[in-house]
N, C-alpha and C positions, 0 to 999 in steps of 0.2 A: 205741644199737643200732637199728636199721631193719629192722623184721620184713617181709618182701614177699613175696606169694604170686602174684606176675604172671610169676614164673620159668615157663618145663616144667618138669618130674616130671624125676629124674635117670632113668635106663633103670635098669631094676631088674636087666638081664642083668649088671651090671657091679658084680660087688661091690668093686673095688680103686677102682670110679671114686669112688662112696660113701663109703668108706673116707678116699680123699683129703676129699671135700668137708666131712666131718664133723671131720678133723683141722686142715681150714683153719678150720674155727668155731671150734674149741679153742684156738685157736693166737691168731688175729688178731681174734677177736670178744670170746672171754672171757678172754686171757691179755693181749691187748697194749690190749685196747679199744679199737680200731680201730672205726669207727662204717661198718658194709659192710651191704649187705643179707643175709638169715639166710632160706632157706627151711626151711618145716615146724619151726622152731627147732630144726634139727642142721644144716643144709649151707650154710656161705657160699658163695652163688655170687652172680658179677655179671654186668654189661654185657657182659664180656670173653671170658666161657665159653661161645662159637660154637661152632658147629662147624668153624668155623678153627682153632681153637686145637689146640695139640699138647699134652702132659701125659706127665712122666717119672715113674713112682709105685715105690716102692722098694718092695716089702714082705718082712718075715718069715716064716719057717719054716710059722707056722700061717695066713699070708697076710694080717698085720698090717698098716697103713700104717706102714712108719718112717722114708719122705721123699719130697716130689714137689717138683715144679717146674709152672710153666705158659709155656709156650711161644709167642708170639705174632709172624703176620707184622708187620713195621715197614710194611711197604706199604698194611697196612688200621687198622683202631680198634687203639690200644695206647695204655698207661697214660702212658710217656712223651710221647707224638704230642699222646693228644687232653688229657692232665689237669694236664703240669707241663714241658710245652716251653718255659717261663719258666727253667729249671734249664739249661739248654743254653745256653753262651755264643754259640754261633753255628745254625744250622740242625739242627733234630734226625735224628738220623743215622736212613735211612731205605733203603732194599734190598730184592729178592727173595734175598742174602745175609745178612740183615741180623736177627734174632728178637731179641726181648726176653726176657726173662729176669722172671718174678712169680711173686707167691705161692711162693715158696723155701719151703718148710715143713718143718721138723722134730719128728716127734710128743712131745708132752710125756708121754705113755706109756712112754716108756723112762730108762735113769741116765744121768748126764753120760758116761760112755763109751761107751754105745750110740750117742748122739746122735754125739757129735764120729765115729765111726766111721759114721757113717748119715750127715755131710753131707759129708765125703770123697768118700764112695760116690755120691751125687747130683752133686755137682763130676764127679769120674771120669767121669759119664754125659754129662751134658752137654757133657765136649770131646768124647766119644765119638762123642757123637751128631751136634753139629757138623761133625767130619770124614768121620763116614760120610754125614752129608746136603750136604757140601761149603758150609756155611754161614761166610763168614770171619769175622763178628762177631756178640756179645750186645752188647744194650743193658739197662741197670735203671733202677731206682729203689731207693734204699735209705736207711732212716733212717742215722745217722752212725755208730754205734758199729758196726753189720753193712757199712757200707762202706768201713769201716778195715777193716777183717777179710780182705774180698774183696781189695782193694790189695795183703794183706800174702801173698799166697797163691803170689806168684812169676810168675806169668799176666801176658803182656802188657795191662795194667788201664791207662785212666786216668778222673780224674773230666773231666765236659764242662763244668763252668761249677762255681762255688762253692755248696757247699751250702748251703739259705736254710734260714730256720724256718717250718713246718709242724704248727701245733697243739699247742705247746707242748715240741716237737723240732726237729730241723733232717735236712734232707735231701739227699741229692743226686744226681745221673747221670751217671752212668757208663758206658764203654765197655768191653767185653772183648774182643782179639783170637784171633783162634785158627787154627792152622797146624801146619804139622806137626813144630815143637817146641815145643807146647803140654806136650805128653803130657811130656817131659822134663826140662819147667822144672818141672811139678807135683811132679814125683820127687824132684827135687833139694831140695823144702820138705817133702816131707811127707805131700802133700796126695793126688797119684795113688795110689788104691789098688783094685788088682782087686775087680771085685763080689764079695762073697762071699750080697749079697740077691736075691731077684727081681727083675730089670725088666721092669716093664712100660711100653710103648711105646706112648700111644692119642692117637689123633685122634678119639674116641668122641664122638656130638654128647652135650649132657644131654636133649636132647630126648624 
């Protein structure tokens, strides 16, 4: 782990933002040991959390994190672009229609069926939010086992080059399409389901 204090301060007005960054440390520093930078030892945040970046944060009743996403234009710094455009058989796909898709988080704070009903709910948002922002595609990164998963979801998916190995896994990138029968391929798996959490919707810097 890479403790680093050359971050800004998260803004203290945002408790969901908070919420998020401390569940990305749980998640991807102490559960998957992921080697990210750590501020204050509770908030992973990196290179990537500009104030470009958009953030879909799910929370509970008492205003709990229990799933975000992070949002990135493909026109500026993104994880695919700048850190594993090796993974793309041909040109990394790049657009002012075009976000990527990171840091997918689901809080380890809840039981296996809160979870699978919290990352439904994060999916649901994200075509949501897609067609309300008239965005036609996501791009990822995702180790192998979570990009079987995403394939198996019904969504116009595919992978852009063969998964390689990465730190003693394998990984690979992806496309996801989205249109306006997103919403009722998802139905027909499973997978669409009305919010029943909070969303919150920020382009907050951490500033």
């Amino acid at each position: 782990m890479i403790s680093a204090v050359t971050h800004p301060k998260i803004a203290e007005s945002s408790m969901a933002m908070c919420a998020m960054f401390a569940a990305r440390k749980q998640v991807f520093v102490d559960l998957l040991k992921w080697d990210l930078p750590v501020l204050d030892d509770r908030f992973e945040i990196d290179q990537f959390d500009t104030p470009d970046a958009r953030y879909l944060i799910l929370l509970g009743a008492d205003g709990q994190h229990r799933a975000s996403a992070r949002l990135l234009h493909t026109t500026g710094p993104h994880i695919l672009g700048d850190l594993y455009p090796h993974l793309c058989n041909g040109q990394v796909p790049r657009g002012p229609r075009i976000l990527e898709i990171s840091r997918f988080c689901l809080d380890r704070n809840q039981d296996a069926g809160s979870r699978l009903s919290a990352r439904n709910q994060l999916v649901t948002a994200l075509v949501d939010h897609a067609i309300d922002e008239g965005i036609n595609y996501y791009t990822g990164v995702a180790e192998l086992g979570w990009l079987a998963q995403i394939l198996r979801f019904g969504w116009q998916c595919e992978p852009l080059g063969e998964p390689q190995g990465n730190k003693g896994s394998k990984i690979g990138a992806l496309r996801i399409g989205i249109d306006d029968q997103t919403r009722a391929k998802l139905e027909r798996t499973g997978i669409y389901t009305p919010l029943s959490l909070q969303l919150i919707e920020s382009r907050e810097s951490v500033a």
